[in-house]
N, C-alpha and C positions, 0 to 999 in steps of 0.2 A: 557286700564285698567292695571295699576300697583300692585301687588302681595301686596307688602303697604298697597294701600285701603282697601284690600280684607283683611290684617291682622288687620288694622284699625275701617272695618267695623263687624267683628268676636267680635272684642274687646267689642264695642260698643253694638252691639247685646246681647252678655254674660251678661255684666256688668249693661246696660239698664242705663248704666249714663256713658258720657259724663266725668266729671271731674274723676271719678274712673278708665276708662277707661287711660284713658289720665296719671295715673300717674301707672300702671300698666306699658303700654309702654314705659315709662320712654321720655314722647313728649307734648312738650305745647299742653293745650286745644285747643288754637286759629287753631293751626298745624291741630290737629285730627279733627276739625270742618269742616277747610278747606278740608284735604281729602275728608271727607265726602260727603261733598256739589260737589267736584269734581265726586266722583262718580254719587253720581243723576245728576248730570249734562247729564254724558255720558250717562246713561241709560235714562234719559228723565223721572225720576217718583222719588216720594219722597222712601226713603227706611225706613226713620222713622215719627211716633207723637212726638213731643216734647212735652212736658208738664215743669211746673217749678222743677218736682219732678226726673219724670223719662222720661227716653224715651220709646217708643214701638213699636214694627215694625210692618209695613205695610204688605197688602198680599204680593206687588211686594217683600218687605222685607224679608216677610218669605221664598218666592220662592230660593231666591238671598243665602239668610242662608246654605240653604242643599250644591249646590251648592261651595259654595266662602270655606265651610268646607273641602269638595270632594278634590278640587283643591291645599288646602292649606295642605292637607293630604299627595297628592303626591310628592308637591313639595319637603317636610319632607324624604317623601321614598327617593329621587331621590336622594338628599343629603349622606342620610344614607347609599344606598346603594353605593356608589363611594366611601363612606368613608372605606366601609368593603371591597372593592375591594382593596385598600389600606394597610389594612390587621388591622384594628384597629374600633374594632364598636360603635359608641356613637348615639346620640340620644337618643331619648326617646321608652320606651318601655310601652304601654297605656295598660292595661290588666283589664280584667271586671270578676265577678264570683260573683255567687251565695253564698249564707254565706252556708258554711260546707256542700261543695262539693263532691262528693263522687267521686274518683276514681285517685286524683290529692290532693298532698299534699301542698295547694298554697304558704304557707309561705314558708318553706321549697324549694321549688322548686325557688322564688324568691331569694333567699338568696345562691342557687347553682348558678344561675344567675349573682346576683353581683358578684359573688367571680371570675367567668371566665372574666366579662365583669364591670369594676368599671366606666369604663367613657357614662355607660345609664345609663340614670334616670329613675327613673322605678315609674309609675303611676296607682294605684291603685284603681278603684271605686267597689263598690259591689251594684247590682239593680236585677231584674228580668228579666228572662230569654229573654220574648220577650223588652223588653227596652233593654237589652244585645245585642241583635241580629242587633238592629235598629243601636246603636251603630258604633257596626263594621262594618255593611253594607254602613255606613254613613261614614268613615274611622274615626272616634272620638277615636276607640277603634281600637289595631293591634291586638287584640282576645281578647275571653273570654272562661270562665270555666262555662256551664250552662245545662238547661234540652235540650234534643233533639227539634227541632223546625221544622216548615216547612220553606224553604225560596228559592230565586230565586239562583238557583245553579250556576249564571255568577257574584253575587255577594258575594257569601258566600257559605263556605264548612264547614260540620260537619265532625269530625275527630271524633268516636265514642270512650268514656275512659269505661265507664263499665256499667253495670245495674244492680238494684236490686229491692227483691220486695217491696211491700209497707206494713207494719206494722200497726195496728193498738195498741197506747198508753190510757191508763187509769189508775187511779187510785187504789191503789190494796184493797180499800173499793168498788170499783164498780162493778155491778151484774155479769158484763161480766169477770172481774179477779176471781170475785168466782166460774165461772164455768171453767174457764183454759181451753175453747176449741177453737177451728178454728173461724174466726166468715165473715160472706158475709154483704155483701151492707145491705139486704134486715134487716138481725140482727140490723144494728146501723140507721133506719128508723126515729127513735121517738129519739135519741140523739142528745144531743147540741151538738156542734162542735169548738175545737178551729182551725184554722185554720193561714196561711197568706193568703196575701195579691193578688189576682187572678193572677198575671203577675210571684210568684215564679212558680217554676218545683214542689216544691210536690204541691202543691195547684192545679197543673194545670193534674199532673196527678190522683190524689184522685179525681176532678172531671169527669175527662174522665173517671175512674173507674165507678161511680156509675151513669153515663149518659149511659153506655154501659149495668148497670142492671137494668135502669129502675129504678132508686129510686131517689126523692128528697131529700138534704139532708139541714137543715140551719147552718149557720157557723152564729156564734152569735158574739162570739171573734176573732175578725181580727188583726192579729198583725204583724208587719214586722223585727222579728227578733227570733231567736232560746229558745233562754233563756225565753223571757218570756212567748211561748207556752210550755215549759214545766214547766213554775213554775204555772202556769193556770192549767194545766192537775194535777199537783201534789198537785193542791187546791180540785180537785174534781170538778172542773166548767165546764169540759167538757172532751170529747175523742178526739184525734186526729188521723189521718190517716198519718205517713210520713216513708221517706225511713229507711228500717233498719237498718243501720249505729247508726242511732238516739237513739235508747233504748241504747246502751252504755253510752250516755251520761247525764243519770239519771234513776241510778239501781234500784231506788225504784219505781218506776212505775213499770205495769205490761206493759209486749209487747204480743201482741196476730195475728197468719199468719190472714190475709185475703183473703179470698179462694172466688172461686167462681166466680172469673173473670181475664182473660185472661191482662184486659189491666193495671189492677195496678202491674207498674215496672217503676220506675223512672228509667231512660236513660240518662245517662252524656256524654255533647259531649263538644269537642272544638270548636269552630264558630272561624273559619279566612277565611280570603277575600280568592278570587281568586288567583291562583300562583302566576300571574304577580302582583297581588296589594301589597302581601305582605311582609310587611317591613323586613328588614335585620337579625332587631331584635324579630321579631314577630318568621321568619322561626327560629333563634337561637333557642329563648327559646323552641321549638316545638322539634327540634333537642334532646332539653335536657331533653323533657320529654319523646319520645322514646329512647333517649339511658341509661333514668333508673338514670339518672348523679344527680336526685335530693337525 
């Protein structure tokens, strides 16, 4: 099995066509087709459906996917890190984070990055915490910035950045801003909810919150971005629960503590692999967030 296929058949998997693939790699179709058929060859099983449209992979496919990522992950490290032995760090640097993270200034901190290291390319996705995790466990990702998670500690370490509590946001027409006081679970029972999306860190601590008080709550508006849960909450169409960072960045809402339970605190950690897995440039940037350099 050649390292090729396995970048051949990555491509192909991602792209789910054939001719996109193929011009991506910068390799005749016929080439990329042939790899392909060479791999099922060796493996003894198709790895994709073809159709006229797309392709789609098989279970043996999906198995082969995590895998052929794994391996094509390290080979990247192995590079990387000889190159920084060398005394010069390039590659790529895959970074994942939550939108408006609390504890890490990501821009910022990316841009002290370039400036020490211009020859990485620095790759940027933003998803939820547990997609986040799967991520880098899967070497896709050299970290991420996201909530506290549980995971297998031989393949991923949480590097804790800070905690805070959890807020609750309303309206300053709504009943709970005209009393200005503390408010518990058991308070916001009969409220609509905006919320995100189950997979962010505050969505996934607000519910750990009101699962530890014993209260259902519904989340009506589901969104997956910052802005527009509070342009939602500053419509009056609902209350929200998120970390308190958050009321700074829309003074006219009221913020009110959420008392009463122990477990609403959003917990930001960094998620990277294990010592040995990780990249050059994974440990740099890491470097450069304990030494304050952003």
């Amino acid at each position: 099995m050649e390292l090729r296929h396995l970048q051949h058949f990555v491509a192909v998997a991602e792209d789910q066509h054939f001719t996109r693939a193929a011009e991506r790699l910068m390799v005749s179709q016929s080439g990329l087709s042939a790899s392909i058929r060479a791999l099922e060859r060796e493996l003894q099983t198709p790895l994709f459906v073809r159709t006229t449209r797309r392709v789609t992979l098989t279970e043996a496919g999906r198995a082969l996917l995590a895998e052929a990522e794994r391996v094509l992950a390290q080979v990247r490290a192995a590079h990387e890190a000889v190159a920084a032995v060398q005394g010069v760090l390039r590659g790529t640097l895959a970074l994942g984070s939550e939108q408006c993270i609390a504890g890490v200034h990501v821009a910022q901190l990316l841009a002290a990055f370039r400036r020490r290291h211009p020859d990485v390319e620095i790759r940027l996705r933003q998803w939820g915490s547990a997609a986040l995790a799967e991520e880098v466990a899967a070497g896709r990702l050299d970290l991420a910035f996201a909530y506290r998670t549980e995971a297998d500690p031989e393949q991923l370490r949480s590097v804790p950045l800070t905690s805070e509590p959890m807020t609750v946001l309303c309206h300053p027409g709504h009943r709970l801003a005209r009393a200005g006081t503390p408010v518990t679970p058991r308070d916001l029972a009969d409220e609509v909810f905006v919320d995100f999306h189950p997979d962010w860190g505050p969505r996934r601590a607000t519910d750990a919150a009101f699962a530890a008080a014993g209260v259902r709550r519904t989340v009506a508006l589901e969104v997956n971005d910052v802005h527009s849960l509070l342009d939602l909450v500053d419509e009056d169409l609902g209350v929200a629960v998120v970390p308190r960072h958050f009321r700074h960045k829309r003074e006219a809402l009221t913020a009110l503590p959420l008392k009463d339970t122990d477990e609403a605190v959003y917990e930001t950690v960094a998620l990277v692999p294990s010592p040995r897995a990780a990249s050059p440039a994974a440990r740099a940037l890491m470097g450069l967030l304990d030494g304050g350099g952003a």
